[in-house]
C-alpha positions as CSV (number, residue, x, y, z in Angstrom):
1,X,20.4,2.4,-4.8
2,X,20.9,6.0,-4.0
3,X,24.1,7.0,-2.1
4,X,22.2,7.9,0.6
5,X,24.0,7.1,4.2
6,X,20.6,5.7,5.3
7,X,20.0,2.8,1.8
8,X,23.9,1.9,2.6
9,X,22.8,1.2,6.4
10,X,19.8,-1.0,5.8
11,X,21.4,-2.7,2.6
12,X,24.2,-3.4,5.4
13,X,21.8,-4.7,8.2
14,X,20.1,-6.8,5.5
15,X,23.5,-8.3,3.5
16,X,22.3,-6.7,0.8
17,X,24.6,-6.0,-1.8
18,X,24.9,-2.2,-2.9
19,X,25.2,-0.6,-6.0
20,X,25.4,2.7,-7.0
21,X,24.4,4.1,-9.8
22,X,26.6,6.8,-11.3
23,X,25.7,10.8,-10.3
24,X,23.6,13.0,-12.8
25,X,23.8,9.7,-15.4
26,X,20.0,8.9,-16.2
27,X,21.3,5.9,-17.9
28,X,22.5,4.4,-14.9
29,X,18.7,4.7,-13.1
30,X,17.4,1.6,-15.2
31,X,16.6,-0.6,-12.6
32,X,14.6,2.1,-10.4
33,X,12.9,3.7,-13.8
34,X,11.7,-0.3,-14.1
35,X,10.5,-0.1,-10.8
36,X,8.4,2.6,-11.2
37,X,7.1,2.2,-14.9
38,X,5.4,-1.0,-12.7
39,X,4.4,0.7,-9.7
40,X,2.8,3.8,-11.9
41,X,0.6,1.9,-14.1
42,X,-0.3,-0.6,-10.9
43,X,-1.1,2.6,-9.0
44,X,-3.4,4.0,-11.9
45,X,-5.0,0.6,-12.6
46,X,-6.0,0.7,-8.4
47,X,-8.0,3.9,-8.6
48,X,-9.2,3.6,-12.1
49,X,-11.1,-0.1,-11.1
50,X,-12.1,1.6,-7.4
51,X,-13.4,4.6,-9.0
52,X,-11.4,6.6,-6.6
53,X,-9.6,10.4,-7.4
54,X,-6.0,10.8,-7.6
55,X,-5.8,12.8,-4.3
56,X,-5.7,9.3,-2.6
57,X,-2.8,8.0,-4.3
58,X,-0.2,7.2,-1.4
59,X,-2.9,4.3,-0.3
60,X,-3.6,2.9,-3.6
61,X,0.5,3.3,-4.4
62,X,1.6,1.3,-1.2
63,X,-1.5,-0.9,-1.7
64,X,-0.1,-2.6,-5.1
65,X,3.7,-2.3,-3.6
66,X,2.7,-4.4,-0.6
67,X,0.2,-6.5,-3.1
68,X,2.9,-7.4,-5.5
69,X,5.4,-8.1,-2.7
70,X,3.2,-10.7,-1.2
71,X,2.5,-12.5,-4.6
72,X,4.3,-15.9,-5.4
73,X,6.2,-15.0,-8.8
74,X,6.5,-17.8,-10.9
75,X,5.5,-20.7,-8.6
76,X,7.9,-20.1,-5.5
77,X,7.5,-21.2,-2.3
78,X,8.0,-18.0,-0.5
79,X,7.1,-14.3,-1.4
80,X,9.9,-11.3,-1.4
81,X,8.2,-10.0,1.4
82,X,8.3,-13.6,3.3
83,X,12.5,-14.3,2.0
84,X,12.9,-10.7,3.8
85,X,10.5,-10.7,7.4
86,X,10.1,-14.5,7.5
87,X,6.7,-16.5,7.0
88,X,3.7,-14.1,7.8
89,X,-0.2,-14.8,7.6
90,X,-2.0,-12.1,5.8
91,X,-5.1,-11.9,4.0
92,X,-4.8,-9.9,1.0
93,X,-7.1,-7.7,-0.2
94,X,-7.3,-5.8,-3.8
95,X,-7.3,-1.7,-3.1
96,X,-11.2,-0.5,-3.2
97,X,-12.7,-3.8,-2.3
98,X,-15.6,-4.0,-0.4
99,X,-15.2,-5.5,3.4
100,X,-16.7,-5.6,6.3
101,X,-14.5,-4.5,9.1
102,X,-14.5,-4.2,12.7
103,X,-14.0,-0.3,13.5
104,X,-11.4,0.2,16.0
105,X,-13.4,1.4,19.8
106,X,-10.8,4.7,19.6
107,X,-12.5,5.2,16.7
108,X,-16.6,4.4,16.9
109,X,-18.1,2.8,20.1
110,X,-21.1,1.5,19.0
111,X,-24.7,0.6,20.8
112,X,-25.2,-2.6,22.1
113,X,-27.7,-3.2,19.6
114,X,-25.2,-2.1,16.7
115,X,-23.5,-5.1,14.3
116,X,-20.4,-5.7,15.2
117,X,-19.3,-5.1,12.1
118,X,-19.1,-2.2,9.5
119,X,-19.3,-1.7,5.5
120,X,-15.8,0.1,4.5
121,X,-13.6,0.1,1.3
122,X,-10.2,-1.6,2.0
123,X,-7.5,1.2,1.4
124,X,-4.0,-0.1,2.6
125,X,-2.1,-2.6,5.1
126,X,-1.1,-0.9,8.4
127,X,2.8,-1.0,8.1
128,X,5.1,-0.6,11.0
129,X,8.1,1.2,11.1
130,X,10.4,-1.2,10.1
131,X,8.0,-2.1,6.7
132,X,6.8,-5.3,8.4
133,X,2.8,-5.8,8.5
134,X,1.2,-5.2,11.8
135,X,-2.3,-7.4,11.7
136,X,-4.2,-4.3,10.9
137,X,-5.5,-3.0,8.0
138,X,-6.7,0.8,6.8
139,X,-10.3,1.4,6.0
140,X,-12.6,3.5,5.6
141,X,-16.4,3.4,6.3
142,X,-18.9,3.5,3.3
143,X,-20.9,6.4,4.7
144,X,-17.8,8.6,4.5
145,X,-18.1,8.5,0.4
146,X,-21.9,9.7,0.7
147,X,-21.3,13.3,-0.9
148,X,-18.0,13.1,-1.6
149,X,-16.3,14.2,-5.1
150,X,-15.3,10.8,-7.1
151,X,-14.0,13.1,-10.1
152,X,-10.2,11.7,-10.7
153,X,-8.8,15.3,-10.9
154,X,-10.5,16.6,-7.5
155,X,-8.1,17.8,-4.9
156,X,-7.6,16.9,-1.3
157,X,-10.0,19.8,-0.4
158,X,-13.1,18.4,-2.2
159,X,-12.4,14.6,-1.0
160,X,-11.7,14.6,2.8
161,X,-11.9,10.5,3.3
């Protein structure tokens, strides 16, 4: 990892061992340029099958991260994310999916007569600070992509989800 005073104090917290790859040495970034020549194609593959844009990128990035942290490589018993917080029970969802959600009362305090439920596209898990999954997840309602740009080079200006 990065130098950085914060990486050395959670690597610290978490036994982790550190190393430090060597200053202005691109060679020595092969491990995070690994990292990211996954999480950049994941990322693209997210939008291109939810026919989202680009400007909605940080959801569809932390999306796959949290995704491919919660799959079972190779048969294990226990996920990186689970050998890290401990067992958790989490229903995964692919980024774009279709769901039916119940909208937070902060948010939309329907009529009595109203379903329970809403139609939304699954965007992300709700994260606490410390990275550990809250119960809640981040959606948005279908009737907020009526009118909306879908073009995957339109900015955040044209696509306010």
């Amino acid at each position: 990892c990065d130098a950085h005073a914060s990486l050395i104090k959670i690597c610290a917290q978490l036994g982790i061992h550190i190393s430090h790859s060597p200053p202005a040495r691109h060679e020595g970034n092969a491990v995070i340029e690994r990292k990211i020549g996954v999480m950049l194609p994941g990322t693209r593959a997210c939008l291109t099958v939810a026919g989202h844009p680009n400007c909605v990128w940080p959801f569809a990035a932390h999306c796959f991260g949290v995704n491919r942290m919660l799959w079972r490589h190779g048969g294990k018993d226990e996920s990186p994310y689970e050998r890290v917080n401990g067992e958790v029970d989490v229903e995964t969802f692919a980024y774009g999916q279709l769901v039916f959600y119940k909208p937070s009362p902060t948010i939309l305090k329907p009529a009595k007569t109203d379903p329970p439920l809403r139609v939304g596209v699954f965007l992300d898990y709700y994260m606490d600070p410390r990275g550990r999954f809250t119960g809640q997840y981040v959606c948005c309602d279908l009737s907020n992509f009526i009118g909306q740009s879908l073009h995957h080079r339109c900015g955040p200006e044209n696509c306010a989800l």
